[in-house]
C-alpha positions, 0 to 999 in steps of 0.5 A: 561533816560537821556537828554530832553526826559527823562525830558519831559517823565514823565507827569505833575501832573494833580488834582485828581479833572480833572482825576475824571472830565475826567473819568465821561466824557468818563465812564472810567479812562483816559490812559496817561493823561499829562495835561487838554490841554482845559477847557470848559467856565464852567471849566471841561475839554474839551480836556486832552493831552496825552502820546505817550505811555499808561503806559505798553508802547503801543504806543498812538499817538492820543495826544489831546483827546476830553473828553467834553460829549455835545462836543463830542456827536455834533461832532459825529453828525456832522461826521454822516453828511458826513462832513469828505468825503467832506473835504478829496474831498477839500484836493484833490482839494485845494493845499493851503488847503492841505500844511495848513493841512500838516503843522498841521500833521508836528506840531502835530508830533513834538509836540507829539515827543518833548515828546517821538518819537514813531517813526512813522510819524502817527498823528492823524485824518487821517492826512495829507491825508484825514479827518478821526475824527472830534473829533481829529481835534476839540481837536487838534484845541482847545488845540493850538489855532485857525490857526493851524488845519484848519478843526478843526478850521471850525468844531469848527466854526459849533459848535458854534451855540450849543457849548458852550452854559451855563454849558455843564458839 
């Protein structure tokens, strides 16, 4: 490979102590791991950035992964609550809202093809038409920052109460 693509293929060194950490979490080795992309106030990884690609060359366009356990098990209860149907009702209602979440999904893609297209304008979380994963959304919102996502930002908001809170590790 040639050019920038083939600089930014291959993925950066991750510590065999982050892969360790992220594989507990999730009670699996992580596919495609590039980087810890978000570290929980105690240290471990709370979101790992992913490849475009697993290694045999499977697409995966999922590019932030929430790999916190406490995280990830408040985030799931809050998409049991029926939270994702009322922010997609909120995108049909709201047009700001709306082109906010488009620009995530466009910023999201390019991000993501900055490392390798893949070809598809499929991001993640059921975006930009309507709010399919929470736990993308957090992930996506903690690895950029606030202002990007707009419902990871709010979901992050509703976790704080409980997250993070002492050594969730």
């Amino acid at each position: 490979m040639s050019g920038a693509r083939g600089a930014n293929h291959q993925p950066p060194t991750v510590s065999e102590a982050d892969r360790d950490a992220v594989a507990a979490q999730l009670g699996r080795a992580p596919r495609a791991i590039r980087e810890v992309a978000y570290r929980c106030p105690s240290g471990h990884p709370a979101v790992i950035k992913t490849s475009p690609k697993l290694e045999d060359g499977t697409p995966f366009p999922t590019l932030y992964y929430l790999t916190c356990s406490r995280l990830t098990s408040l985030t799931s209860t809050l998409e049991a609550s029926g939270l994702m149907k009322e922010m997609t009702a909120r995108l049909a209602e709201d047009e700001e809202l709306a082109a906010v979440y488009l620009a995530a999904h466009r910023s999201y893609l390019a991000e993501r093809d900055a490392i390798e297209p893949l070809g598809t304008d499929v991001s993640a979380g059921g975006m930009p038409g309507r709010v399919k994963c929470l736990h993308v959304h957090v992930a996506h919102a903690l690895a950029v920052g606030p202002g990007v996502n707009p419902f990871g930002d709010e979901t992050v908001a509703l976790l704080k109460a409980d997250w993070p809170a002492g050594d969730c590790a």
